[in-house]
N, C-alpha and C positions, 0 to 999 in steps of 0.2 A: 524573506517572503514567507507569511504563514499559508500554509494550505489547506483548504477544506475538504470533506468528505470526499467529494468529489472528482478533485484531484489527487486523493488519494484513488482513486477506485481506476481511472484513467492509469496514472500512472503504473499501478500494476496491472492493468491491462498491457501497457508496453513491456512492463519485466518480465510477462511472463510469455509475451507474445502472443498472446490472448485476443483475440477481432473486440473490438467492444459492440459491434453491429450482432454476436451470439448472443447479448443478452436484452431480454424483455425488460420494457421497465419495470416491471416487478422485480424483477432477478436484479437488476439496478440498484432497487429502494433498498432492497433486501442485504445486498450486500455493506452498503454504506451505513446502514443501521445496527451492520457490526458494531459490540463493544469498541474494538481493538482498531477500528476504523477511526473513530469519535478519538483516539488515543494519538492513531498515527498522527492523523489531522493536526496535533496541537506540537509538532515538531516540525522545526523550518523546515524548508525544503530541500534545502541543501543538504542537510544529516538525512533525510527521508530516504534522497534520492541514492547515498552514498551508502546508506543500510540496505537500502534495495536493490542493490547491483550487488553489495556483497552476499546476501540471503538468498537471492536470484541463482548465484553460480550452482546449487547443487541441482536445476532444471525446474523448480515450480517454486512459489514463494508461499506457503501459510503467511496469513497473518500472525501468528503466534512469531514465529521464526522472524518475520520483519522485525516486531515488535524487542525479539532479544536482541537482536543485532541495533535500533536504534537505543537502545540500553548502553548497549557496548561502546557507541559510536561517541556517546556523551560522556560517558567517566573519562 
């Protein structure tokens, strides 16, 4: 399964245990219109999910940090 913007933004909303009801949709559009968002997106879900539980362990996820860890996940 590929995922989109969207499901990236949800999804770390749960990593990071984050309400998704805190943000306005602007804060919504805004987030997903991340570079690094458009990036995450194009990685199944499966690697997404399994960089994001591991990124997650030190208590907040950057994007950046998601990003190296699905780097890692693939080599």
């Amino acid at each position: 399964m590929q995922p989109d913007a969207n499901t990236v933004f949800v999804l770390w909303c749960r990593l990071t245990g984050t309400d998704i009801a805190d943000f306005t949709d602007e804060e919504r559009r805004d987030f997903v219109r991340r570079p690094q968002v458009a990036e995450l997106a194009n990685t199944p879900y499966e690697v997404l999910l399994d960089a994001g539980i591991e990124a997650a362990r030190h208590g907040t996820l950057p994007l950046e940090r998601w990003l190296t860890a699905v780097q890692t996940v693939r080599i």
